[in-house]
N, C-alpha and C positions, 0 to 999 in steps of 0.2 A: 380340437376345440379348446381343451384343457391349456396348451401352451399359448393359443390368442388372448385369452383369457389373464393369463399369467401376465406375458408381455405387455397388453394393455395396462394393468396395474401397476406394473415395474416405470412404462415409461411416464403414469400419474403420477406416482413416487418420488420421481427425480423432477421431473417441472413443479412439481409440487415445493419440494425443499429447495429448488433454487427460487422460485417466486417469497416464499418465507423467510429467505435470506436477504432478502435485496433492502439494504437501508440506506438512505443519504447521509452522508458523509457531509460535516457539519465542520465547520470553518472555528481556527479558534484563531483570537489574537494574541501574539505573544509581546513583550515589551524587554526585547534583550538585542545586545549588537552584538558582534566580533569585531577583534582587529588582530592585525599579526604583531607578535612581538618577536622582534627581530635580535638575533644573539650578536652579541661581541663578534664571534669571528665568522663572521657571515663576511665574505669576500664583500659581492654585491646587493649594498642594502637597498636600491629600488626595485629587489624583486621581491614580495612577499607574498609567496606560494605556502600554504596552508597545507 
């Protein structure tokens, strides 16, 4: 009876902390580009792989 007992609470424990954990993830805007800058001896300059 002692180990149902145990287990029950172990598996409230863990539903427990992952329900306590769950947060929405919140959108940010950011306001920046990339571009490639391409070297001198770059054979072929219409590839620009990052």
């Amino acid at each position: 009876m002692k180990k149902i007992i145990e287990a029950v609470i172990m598996i409230g424990v863990i539903f427990g902390g992952i329900i306590v954990h769950i947060e929405p993830s919140k959108a940010v805007e950011t306001d920046f580009s990339v571009s490639a800058l391409i070297p001198d001896n770059q054979i072929d300059k219409s590839k620009k792989i990052f």
